[in-house]
C-alpha positions as CSV (number, residue, x, y, z in Angstrom):
1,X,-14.0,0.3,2.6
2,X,-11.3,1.2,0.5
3,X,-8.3,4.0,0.7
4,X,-7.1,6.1,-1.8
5,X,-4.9,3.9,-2.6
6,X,9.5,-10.3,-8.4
7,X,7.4,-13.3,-9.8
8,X,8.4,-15.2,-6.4
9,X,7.4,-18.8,-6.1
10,X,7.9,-20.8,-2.9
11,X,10.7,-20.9,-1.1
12,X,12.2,-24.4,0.0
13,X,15.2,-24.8,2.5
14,X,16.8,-27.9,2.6
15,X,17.9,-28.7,5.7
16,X,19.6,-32.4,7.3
17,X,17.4,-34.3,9.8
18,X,19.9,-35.0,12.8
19,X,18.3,-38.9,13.2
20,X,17.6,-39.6,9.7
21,X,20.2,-37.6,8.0
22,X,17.9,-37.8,5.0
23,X,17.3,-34.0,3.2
24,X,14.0,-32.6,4.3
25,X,11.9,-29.7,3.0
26,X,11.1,-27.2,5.4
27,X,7.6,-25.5,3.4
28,X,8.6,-22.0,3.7
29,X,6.4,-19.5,2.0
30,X,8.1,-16.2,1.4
31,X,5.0,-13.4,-0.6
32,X,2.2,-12.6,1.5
33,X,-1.4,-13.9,0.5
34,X,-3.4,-13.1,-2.4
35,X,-6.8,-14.2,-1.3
36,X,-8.8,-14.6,1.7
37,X,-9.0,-18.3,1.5
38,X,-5.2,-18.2,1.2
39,X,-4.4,-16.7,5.0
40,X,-3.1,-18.2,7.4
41,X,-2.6,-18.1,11.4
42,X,-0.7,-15.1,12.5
43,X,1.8,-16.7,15.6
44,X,3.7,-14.0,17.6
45,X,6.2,-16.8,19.3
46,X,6.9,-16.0,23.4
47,X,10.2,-17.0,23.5
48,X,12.4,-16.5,20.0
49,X,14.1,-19.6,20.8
50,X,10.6,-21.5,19.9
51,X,11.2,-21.0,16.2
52,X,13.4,-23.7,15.4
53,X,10.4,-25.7,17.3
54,X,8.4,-24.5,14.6
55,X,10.5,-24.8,12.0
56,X,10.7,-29.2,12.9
57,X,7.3,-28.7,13.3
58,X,6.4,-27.8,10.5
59,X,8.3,-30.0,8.2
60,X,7.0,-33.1,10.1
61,X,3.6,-32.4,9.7
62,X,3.8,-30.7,6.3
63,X,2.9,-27.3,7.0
64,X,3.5,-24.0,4.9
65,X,5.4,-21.6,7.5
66,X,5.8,-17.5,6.4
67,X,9.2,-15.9,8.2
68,X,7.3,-12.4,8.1
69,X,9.6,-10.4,11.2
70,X,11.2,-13.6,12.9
71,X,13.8,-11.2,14.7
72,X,10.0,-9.9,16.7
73,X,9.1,-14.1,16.7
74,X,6.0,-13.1,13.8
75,X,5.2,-15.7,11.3
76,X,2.2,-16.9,9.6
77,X,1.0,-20.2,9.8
78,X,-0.9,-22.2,7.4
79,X,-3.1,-24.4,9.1
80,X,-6.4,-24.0,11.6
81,X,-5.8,-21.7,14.2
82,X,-7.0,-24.5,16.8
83,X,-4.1,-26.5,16.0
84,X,-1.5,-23.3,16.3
85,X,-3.0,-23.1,19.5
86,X,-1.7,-26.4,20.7
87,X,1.1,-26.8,19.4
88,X,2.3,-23.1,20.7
89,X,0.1,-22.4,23.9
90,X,1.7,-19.6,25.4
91,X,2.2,-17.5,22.5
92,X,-0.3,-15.1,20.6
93,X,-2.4,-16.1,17.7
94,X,-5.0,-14.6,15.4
95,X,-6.4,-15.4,12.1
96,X,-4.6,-13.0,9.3
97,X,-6.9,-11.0,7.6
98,X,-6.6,-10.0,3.8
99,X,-8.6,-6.6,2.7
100,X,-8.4,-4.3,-0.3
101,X,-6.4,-1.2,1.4
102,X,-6.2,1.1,-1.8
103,X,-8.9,2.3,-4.2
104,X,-7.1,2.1,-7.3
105,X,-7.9,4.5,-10.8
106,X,-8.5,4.2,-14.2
107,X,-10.8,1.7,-16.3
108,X,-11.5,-1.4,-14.1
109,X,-14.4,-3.0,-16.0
110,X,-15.8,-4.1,-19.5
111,X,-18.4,-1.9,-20.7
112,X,-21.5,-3.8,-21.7
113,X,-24.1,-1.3,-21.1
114,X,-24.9,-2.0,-24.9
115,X,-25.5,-5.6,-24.2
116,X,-29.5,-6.6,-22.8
117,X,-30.7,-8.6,-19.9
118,X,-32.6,-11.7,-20.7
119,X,-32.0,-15.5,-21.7
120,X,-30.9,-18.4,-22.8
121,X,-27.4,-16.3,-21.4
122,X,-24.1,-17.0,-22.9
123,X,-21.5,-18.3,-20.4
124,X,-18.3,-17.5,-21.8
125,X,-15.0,-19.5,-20.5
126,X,-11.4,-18.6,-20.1
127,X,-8.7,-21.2,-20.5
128,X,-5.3,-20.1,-19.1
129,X,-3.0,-21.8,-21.9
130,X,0.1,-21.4,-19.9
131,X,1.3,-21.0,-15.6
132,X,-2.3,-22.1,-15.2
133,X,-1.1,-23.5,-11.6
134,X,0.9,-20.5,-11.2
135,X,-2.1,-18.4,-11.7
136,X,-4.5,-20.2,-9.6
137,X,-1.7,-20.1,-6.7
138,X,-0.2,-17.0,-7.0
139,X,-0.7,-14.7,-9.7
140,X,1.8,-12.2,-9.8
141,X,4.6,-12.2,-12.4
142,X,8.0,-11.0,-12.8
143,X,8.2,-8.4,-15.9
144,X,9.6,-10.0,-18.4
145,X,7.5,-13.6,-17.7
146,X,5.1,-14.4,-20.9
147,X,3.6,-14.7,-23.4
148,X,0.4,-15.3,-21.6
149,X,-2.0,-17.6,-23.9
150,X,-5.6,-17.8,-23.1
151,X,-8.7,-19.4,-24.9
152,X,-12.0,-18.4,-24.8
153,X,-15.0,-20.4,-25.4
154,X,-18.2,-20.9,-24.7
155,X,-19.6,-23.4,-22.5
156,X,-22.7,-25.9,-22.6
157,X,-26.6,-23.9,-22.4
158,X,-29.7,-23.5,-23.9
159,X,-28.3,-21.2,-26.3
160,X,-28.0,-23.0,-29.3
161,X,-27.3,-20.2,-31.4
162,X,-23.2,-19.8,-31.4
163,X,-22.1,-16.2,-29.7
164,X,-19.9,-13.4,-30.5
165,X,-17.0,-13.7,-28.3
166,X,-14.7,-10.4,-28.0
167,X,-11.5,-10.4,-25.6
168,X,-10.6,-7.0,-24.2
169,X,-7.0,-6.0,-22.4
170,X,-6.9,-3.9,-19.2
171,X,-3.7,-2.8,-17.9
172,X,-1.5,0.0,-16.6
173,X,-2.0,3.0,-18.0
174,X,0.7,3.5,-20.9
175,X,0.9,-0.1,-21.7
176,X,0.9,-1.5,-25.0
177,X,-1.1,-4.1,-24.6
178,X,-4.2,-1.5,-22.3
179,X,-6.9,-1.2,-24.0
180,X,-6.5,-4.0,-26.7
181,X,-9.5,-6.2,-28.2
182,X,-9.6,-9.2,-30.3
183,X,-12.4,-11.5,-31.4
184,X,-10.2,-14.4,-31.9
185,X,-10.9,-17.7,-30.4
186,X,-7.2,-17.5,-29.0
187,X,-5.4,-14.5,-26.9
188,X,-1.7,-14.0,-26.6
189,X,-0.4,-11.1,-24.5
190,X,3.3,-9.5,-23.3
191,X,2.7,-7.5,-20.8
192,X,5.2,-4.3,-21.1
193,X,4.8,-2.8,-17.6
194,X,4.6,-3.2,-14.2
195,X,1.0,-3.1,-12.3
196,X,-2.5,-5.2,-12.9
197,X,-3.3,-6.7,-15.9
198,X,-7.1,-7.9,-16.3
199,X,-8.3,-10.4,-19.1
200,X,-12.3,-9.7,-20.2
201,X,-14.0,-12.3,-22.2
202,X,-17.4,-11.1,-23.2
203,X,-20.0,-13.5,-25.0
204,X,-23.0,-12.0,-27.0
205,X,-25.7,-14.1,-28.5
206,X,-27.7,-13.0,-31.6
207,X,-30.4,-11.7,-29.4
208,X,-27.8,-9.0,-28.1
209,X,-27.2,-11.0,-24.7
210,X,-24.0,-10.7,-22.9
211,X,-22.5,-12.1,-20.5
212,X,-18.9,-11.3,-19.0
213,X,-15.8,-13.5,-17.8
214,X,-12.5,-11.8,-16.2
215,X,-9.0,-13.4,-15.2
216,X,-6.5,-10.8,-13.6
217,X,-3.0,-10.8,-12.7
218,X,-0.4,-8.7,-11.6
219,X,3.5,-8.4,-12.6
220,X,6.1,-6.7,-11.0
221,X,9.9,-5.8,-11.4
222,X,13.3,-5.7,-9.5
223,X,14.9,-2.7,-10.8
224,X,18.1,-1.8,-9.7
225,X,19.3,1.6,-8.4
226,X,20.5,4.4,-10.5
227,X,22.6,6.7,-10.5
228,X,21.4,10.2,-8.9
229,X,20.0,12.3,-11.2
230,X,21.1,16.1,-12.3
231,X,19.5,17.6,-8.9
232,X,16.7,20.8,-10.3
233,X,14.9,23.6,-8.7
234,X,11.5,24.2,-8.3
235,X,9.9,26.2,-11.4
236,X,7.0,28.7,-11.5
237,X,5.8,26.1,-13.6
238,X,5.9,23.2,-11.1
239,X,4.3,25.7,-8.5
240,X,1.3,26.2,-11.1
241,X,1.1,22.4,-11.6
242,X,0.9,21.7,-7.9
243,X,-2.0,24.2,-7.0
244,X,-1.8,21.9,-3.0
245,X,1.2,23.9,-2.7
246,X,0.1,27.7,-2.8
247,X,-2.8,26.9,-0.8
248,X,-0.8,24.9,1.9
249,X,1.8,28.2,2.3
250,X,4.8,26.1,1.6
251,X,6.6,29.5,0.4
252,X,6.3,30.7,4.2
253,X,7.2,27.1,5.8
254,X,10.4,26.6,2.8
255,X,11.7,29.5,4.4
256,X,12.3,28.3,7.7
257,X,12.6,24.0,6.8
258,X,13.1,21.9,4.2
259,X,12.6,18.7,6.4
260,X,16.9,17.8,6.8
261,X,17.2,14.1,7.2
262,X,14.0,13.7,9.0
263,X,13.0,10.0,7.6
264,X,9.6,9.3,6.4
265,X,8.7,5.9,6.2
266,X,6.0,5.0,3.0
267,X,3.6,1.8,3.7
268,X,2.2,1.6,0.7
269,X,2.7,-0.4,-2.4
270,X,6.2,0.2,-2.9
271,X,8.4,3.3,-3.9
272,X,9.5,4.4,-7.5
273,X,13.2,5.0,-6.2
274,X,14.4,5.7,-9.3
275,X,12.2,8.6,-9.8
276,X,14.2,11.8,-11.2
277,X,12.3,13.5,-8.4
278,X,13.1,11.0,-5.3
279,X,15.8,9.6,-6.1
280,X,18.2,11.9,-4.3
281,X,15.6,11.3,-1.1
282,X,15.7,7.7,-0.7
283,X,16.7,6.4,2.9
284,X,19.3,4.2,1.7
285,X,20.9,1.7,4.9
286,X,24.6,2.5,4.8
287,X,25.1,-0.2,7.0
288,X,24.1,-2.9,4.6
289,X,26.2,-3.7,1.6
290,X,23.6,-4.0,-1.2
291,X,23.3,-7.7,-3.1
292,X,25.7,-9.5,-1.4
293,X,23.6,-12.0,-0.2
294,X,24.8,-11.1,4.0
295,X,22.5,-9.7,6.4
296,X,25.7,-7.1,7.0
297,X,23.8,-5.3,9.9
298,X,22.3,-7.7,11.6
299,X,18.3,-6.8,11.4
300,X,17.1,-10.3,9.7
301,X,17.1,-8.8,6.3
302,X,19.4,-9.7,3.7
303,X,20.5,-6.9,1.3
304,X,17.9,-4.3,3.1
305,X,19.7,-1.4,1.4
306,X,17.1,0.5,-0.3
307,X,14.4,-0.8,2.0
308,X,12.1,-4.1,2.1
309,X,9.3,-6.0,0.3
310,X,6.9,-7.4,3.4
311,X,4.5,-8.6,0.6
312,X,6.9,-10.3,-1.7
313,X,9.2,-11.0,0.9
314,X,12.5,-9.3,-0.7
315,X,14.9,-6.9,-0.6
316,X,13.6,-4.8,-3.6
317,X,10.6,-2.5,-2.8
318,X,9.7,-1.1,-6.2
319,X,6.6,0.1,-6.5
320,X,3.9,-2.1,-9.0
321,X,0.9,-0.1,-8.4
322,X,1.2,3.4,-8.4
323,X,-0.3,4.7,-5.1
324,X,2.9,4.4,-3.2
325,X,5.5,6.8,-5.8
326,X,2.8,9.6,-5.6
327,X,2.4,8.8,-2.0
328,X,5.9,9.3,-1.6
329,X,6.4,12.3,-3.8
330,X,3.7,14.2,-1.8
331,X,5.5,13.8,1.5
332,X,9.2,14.4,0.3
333,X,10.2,15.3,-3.4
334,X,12.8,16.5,-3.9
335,X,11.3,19.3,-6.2
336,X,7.7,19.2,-5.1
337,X,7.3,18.0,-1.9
338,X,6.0,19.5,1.0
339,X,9.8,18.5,3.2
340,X,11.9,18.6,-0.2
341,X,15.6,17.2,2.4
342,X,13.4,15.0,4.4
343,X,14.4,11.0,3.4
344,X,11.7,8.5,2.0
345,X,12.1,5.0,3.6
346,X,10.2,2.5,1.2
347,X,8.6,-0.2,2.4
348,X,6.0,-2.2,0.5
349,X,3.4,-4.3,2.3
350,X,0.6,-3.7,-0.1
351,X,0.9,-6.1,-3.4
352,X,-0.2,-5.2,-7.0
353,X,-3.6,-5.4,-7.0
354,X,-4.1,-2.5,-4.1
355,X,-4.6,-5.9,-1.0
356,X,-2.7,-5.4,2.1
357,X,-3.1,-7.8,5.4
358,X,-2.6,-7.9,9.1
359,X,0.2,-9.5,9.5
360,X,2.4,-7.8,6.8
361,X,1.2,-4.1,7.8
362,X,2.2,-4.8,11.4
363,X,5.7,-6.1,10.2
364,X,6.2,-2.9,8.1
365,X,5.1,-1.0,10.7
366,X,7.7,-2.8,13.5
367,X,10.6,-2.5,10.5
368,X,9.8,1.1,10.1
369,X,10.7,2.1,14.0
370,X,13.6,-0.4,14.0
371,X,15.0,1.4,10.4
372,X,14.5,4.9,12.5
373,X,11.9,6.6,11.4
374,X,11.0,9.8,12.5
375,X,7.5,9.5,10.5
376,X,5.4,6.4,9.6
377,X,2.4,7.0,6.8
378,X,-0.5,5.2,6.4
379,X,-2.3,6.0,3.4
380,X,-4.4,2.6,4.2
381,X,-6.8,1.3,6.2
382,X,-9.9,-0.9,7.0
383,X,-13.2,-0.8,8.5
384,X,-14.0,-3.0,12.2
385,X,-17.0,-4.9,11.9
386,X,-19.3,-3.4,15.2
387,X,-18.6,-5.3,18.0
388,X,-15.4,-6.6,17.3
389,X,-11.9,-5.4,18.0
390,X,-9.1,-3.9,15.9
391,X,-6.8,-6.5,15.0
392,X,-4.2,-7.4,18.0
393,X,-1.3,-7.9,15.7
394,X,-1.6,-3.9,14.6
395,X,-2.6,-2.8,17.5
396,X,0.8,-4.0,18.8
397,X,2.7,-2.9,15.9
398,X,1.1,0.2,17.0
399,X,2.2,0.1,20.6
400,X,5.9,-0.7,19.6
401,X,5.6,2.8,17.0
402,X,4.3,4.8,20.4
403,X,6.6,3.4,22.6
404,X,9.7,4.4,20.2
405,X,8.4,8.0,20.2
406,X,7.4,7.7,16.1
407,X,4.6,9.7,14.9
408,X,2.1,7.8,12.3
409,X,0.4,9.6,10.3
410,X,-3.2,7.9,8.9
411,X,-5.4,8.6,6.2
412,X,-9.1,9.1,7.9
413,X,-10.9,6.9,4.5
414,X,-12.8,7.7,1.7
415,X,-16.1,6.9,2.6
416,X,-18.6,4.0,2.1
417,X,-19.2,2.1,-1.4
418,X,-21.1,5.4,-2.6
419,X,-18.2,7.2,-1.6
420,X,-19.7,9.4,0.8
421,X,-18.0,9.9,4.2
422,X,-19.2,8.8,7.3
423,X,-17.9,9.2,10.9
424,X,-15.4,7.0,12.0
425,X,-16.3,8.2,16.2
426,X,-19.3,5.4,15.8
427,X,-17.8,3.6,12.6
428,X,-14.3,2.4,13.4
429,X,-12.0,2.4,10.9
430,X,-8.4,0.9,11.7
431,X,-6.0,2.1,11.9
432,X,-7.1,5.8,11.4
433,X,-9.3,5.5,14.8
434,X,-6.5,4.3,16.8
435,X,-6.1,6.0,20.6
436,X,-2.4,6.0,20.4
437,X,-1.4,9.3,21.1
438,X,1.4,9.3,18.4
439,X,-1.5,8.9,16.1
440,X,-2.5,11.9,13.6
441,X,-5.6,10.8,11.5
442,X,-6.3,13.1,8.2
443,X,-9.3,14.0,6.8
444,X,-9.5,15.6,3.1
445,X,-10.1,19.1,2.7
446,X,-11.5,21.1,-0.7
447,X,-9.6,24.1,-1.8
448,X,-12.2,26.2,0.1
449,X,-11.3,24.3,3.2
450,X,-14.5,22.5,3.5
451,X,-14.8,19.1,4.0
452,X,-14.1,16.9,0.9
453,X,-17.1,14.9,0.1
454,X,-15.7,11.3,0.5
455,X,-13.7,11.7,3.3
456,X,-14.3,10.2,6.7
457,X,-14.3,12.3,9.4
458,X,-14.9,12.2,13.4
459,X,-14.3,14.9,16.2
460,X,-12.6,12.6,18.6
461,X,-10.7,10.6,15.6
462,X,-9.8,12.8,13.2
463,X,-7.5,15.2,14.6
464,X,-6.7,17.5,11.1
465,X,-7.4,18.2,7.8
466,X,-5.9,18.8,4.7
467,X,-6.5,19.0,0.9
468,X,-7.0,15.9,-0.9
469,X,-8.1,17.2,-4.1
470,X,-11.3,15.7,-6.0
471,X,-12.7,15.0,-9.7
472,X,-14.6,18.8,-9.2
473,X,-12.0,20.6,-7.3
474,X,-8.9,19.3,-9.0
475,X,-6.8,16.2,-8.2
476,X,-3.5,16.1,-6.0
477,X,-0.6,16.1,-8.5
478,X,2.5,13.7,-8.0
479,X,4.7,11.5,-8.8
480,X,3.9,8.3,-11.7
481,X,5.1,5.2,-10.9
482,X,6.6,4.7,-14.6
483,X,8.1,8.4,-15.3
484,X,9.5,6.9,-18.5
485,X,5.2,6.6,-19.6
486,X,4.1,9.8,-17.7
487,X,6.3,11.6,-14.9
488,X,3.5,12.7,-13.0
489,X,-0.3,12.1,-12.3
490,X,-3.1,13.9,-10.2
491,X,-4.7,11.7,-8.1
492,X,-7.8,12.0,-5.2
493,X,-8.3,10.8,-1.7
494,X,-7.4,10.8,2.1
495,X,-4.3,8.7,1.1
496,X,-2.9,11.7,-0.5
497,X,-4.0,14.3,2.4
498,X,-2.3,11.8,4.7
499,X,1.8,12.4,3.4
500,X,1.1,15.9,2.9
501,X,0.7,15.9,6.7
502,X,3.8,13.7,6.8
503,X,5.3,16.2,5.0
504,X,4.6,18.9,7.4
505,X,5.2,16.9,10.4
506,X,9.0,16.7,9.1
507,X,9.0,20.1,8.6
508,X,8.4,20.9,12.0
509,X,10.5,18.3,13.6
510,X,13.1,19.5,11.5
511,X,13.4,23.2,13.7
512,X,12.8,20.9,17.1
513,X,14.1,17.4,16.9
514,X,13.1,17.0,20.5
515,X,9.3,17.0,20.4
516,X,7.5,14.4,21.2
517,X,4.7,12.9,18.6
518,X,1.4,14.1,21.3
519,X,3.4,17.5,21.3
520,X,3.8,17.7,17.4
521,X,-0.4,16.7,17.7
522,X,-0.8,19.8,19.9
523,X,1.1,21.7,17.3
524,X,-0.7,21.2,14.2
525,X,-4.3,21.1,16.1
526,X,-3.3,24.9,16.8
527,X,-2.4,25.6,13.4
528,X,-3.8,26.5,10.0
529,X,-7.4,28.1,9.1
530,X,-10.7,28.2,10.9
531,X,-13.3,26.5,9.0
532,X,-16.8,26.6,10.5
533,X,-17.6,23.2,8.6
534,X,-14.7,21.1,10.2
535,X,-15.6,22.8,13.7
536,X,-17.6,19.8,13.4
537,X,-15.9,17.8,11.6
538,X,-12.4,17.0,12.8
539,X,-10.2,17.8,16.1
540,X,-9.0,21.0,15.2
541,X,-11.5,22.7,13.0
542,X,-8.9,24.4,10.7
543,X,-7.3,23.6,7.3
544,X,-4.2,22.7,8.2
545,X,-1.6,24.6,6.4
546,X,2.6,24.2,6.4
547,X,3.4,28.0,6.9
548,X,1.0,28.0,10.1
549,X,2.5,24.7,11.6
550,X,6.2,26.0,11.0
551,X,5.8,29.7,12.2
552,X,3.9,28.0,15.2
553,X,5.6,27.6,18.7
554,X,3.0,26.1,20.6
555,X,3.9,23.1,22.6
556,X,7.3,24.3,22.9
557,X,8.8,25.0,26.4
558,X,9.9,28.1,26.9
């Protein structure tokens, strides 16, 4: 199930064997995986003091070693689990897991539904001309990186008969390059902007038979931070572009909160920081000193000053999807959002192409607390095969977020591969059915306050709901990752219902900085709209709104 929603190559250190005094290569991989036969053994080390154990490990025997959080002992391991096991037998292991976490728009395919079925099929062939290894290992460039070159062909059947073969270009919306189709034998491409790029080959024979072949790769950028922007007000126009915002009673809640330095922390694919309308947010870490190359505070994370990159492994969390920036923008813009003084922490731990994993989602999660965070989001998630269990590595992440008093805020899903909802009570779905008790899971409401269509939902999981917008009802407008192409975009989904709860969470902790997470639950379970369809739906059977949670006082002593 899906949620909706620096080219880096490995990393070697050099370091001086003490008996040999000959330079060895410690195999130290820095970006997270990209596929699922590319994960590796997630090792939670006992004792801290074991990791320079298995750093000589792992340059005697060879093995690839990722530092994901070495200040909590987390790494990943490249090599059978069995073998992790021995090597480190009092410590925790579990195989990483790689899933798609976001449900990205826009035009993902080649359309073909003029070719026919039948045979002697074509089988069309792409040859990457160029960074064919680079491709095949790990195929995310730095903007800027190119051309690209590719071939197409077609390979040996019993076709005779020599086929039609037409490239086609899919990239991020606004590109130059989007959209672009050639019948060439040869493709060259510069791609303009960050996000995925896909390649489609298609071969037709005379008989009007097709058959399809598809390379795709992502590219991302290191942009440095700008100067703030000319600080505006919110327009009548803005309020009739963001129709969430009248129906969420943010005029009542504004009135009383604006979310003051309450920090939100974004899990997601990164943050537009630069954004006109989040810029002036951004959590920026005053105690480190920004591209220096020194850890200045002391957290294990070298020039952490606008945040960190768990799934490139950097100190520059730019967003190279999309999902994130509107993500963000819905919590806490500065002109639009629902806590417009609340402070966006970015932290990206999902990659370009929408895949996030175990491992680097519980490392975000742990970095969020330890960066102070009032607020973690989740706009993510994946389902739990029946019978097994969540995945220990998050469910200790999740632990260390409860026992630091941080309330997490989940997107409940958006349904099966038809789209429809289902109920995450008796399907699990982690980690929006989590038991923590700093755990608020959000389901999407329709403007009418009835249950969105695709969104999951559960009476004992889901505790509130809250519009998410739909292709009938209207999307959720926000923030574009590329505000140069387009500043904003409406998109759909739990993942936006999710940080508009964040955004209201702020909002009330902002009035009473001293409530805990279970009594912030309480709060907005007693607040908002009765709606006879979510009495059955979710927790507290209401649309939540922000004027109801702010002007609320239960849970408060008196």
């Amino acid at each position: 199930m899906s949620f909706g929603g620096t080219l880096l190559v490995f990393l070697s250190a050099i370091l001086v064997s003490c008996g040999s005094q000959k330079n060895q290569q410690a195999h130290i991989q820095s970006h997270a995986p990209v596929s699922k036969d590319s994960v590796g053994v997630l090792l939670t080390l006992k004792d801290p003091k074991l990791s320079q154990h298995l750093e000589s490990w792992a340059i005697e025997k060879g093995i690839k070693v990722r530092p994901i959080y070495p200040a909590q002992g987390l790494y990943e391991v490249f090599t059978d689990i069995s073998t992790v096991r021995e090597q480190f037998p009092n410590s925790s292991t579990s195989q990483n897991q790689l899933f798609k976490a976001l449900n990205p728009e826009g035009d993902t395919g080649f359309d073909i539904s003029d070719c026919k079925g039948g045979f002697p099929t074509p089988q069309p062939v792409i040859q990457n001309m160029n960074f064919k290894e680079r491709m095949a290992l790990f195929p995310i460039f730095q903007l800027g990186e190119g051309p690209f070159k590719f071939s197409g062909s077609q390979s040996l059947s019993s076709d005779s008969s020599k086929p039609e073969l037409l490239w086609k270009i899919i990239g991020p919306k606004g590109s130059i390059v989007s959209g672009r189709a050639s019948s060439k034998t040869q493709l060259q491409i510069f791609p303009d902007l960050p996000g995925e790029y896909q390649v489609h080959l298609i071969a037709r024979n005379k008989s009007g038979v097709c058959e399809l072949e598809a390379i795709r790769f992502g590219v991302t950028s290191n942009p440095e931070l700008k100067t703030l922007p000319p600080a505006r007000d919110i327009t009548d126009k803005d309020l009739s572009l963001f129709a969430h915002l009248s129906v969420l009673d943010t005029e009542t809640a504004w009135a009383k909160s604006s979310g003051d330095e309450i920090q939100i922390a974004i899990i997601d694919s990164g943050v537009n920081f630069n954004h006109p309308d989040l810029r002036q947010n951004i959590a920026l870490n005053e105690n480190e000193i920004p591209n220096n190359g020194i850890d200045d505070d002391q957290n294990g994370f070298i020039d952490d000053y606008l945040g960190w990159d768990f799934s490139l492994g950097d100190p520059n969390p730019a967003d190279d999807n999309g999902h994130g920036t509107h993500v963000a923008s819905l919590a806490a813009s500065a002109v639009t959002g629902i806590a417009r003084n609340a402070k966006i922490l970015p932290i990206k731990a999902i990659n370009t192409f929408g895949q996030g994993d175990d491992g680097t989602l519980a490392a975000a999660i742990i970095y969020a607390v330890d960066r102070g965070a009032d607020i973690i989001n989740a706009s993510f998630g994946s389902p739990i095969k029946k019978g097994e269990d969540p995945p220990e590595v998050l469910v200790k992440a999740l632990d260390y977020a409860e026992e630091h008093g941080v309330v997490f805020v989940v997107s409940a899903g958006n349904g099966d591969l038809r789209g429809i909802g289902f109920n995450i009570d008796r399907k699990k779905v982690y980690p929006a059915s989590a038991k923590h008790s700093n755990v608020i899971t959000v389901a999407a409401a329709k403007p009418d306050g009835g249950l969105s269509p695709y969104s999951n939902y559960g009476v004992k999981s889901v505790e509130v709901a809250a519009p998410g917008g739909s292709r009938v009802d209207g999307a959720i407008m926000g923030a574009h990752y590329i505000p140069e192409k387009q500043k904003y975009i409406a998109l759909s989904g739990t993942s936006m219902s999710a940080p508009i709860v964040s955004g209201i969470v702020a909002l009330v902790l902002d009035l009473n900085h001293s409530l805990t997470p279970s009594q912030v639950s309480d709060r907005l379970l007693n607040s908002g709209e009765d709606i006879p369809e979510l009495k059955t739906r979710v927790k507290s059977g209401k649309l939540l709104t922000a004027g109801a949670a702010v002007s609320s006082t239960f849970g408060e002593t008196r």
